[in-house]
C-alpha positions as CSV (number, residue, x, y, z in Angstrom):
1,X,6.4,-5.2,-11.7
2,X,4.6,-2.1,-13.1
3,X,1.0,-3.0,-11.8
4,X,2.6,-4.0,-8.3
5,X,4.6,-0.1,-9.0
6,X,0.8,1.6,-9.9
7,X,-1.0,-0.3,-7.2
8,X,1.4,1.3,-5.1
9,X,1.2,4.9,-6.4
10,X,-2.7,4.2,-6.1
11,X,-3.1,3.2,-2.6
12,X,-0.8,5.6,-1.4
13,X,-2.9,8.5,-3.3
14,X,-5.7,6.6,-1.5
15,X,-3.7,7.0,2.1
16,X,-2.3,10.2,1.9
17,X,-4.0,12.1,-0.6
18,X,-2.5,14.6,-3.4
19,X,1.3,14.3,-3.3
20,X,4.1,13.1,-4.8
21,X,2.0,9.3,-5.4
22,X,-0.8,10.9,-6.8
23,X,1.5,13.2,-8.8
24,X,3.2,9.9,-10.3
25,X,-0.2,8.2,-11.1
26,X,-1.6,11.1,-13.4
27,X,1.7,11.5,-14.8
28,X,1.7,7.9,-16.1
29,X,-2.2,8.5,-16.8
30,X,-3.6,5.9,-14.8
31,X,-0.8,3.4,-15.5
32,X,-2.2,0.2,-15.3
33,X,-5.5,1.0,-12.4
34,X,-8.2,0.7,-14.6
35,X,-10.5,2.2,-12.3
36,X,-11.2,6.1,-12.2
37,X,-8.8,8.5,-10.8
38,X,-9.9,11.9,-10.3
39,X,-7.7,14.1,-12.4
40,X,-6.4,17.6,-10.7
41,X,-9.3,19.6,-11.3
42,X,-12.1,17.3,-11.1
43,X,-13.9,17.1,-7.8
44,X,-16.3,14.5,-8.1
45,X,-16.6,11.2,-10.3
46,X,-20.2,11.5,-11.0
47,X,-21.2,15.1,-10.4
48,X,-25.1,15.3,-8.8
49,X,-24.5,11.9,-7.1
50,X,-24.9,13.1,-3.2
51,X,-24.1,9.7,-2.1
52,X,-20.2,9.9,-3.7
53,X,-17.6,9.4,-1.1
54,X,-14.7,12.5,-1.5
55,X,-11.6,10.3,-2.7
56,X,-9.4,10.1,-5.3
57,X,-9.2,6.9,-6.7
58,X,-12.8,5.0,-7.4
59,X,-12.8,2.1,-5.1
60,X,-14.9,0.2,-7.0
61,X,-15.9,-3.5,-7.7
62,X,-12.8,-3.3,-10.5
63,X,-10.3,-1.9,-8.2
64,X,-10.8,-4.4,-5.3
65,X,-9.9,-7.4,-8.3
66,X,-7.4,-5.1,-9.2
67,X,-6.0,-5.4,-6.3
68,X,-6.5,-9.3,-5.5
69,X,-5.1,-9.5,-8.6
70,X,-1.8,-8.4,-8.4
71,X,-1.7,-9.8,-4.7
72,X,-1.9,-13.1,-5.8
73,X,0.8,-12.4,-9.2
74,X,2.9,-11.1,-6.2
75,X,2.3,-14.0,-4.1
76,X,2.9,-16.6,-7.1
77,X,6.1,-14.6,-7.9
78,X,7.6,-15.1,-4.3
79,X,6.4,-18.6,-4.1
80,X,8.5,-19.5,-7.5
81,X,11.5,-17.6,-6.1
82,X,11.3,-17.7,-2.7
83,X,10.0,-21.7,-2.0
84,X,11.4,-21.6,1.4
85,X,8.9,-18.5,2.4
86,X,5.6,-19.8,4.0
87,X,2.7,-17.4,2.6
């Protein structure tokens, strides 16, 4: 329930920017995103790299899995309590 809580928090820092999302991922340091999130007063994630997009959260390789992850853990989850709900 936490990742599905942090993946949350992330994407909406992702949507929206810095605000109350973003706020709540630093707070719980990350939580359970294992890719990079740009702390307060950082501005890039690799400084000198020209071609670095201007977000937040790393979109990276590990945070797309991330995500397909705890899509399909969701997904199982509903399946096993919901049976009746076609996915």
């Amino acid at each position: 329930m936490s990742q599905f809580q942090d993946l949350e928090l992330a994407t909406n820092a992702l949507k929206h920017g810095r605000g109350r999302s973003y706020d709540s991922i630093i707070a719980k340091n990350g939580g359970s995103v294992s890719s990079k999130i740009k702390l307060p007063d950082e501005y890039f994630f690799d400084e000198g790299d020209v071609s670095e997009v201007s977000t937040l959260i790393d979109v990276d390789d590990t945070f797309i899995f991330y995500c397909v992850d705890i899509i399909s853990q969701v997904s199982e989850y509903i399946k096993r309590v919901r049976p009746e709900v076609v996915l």
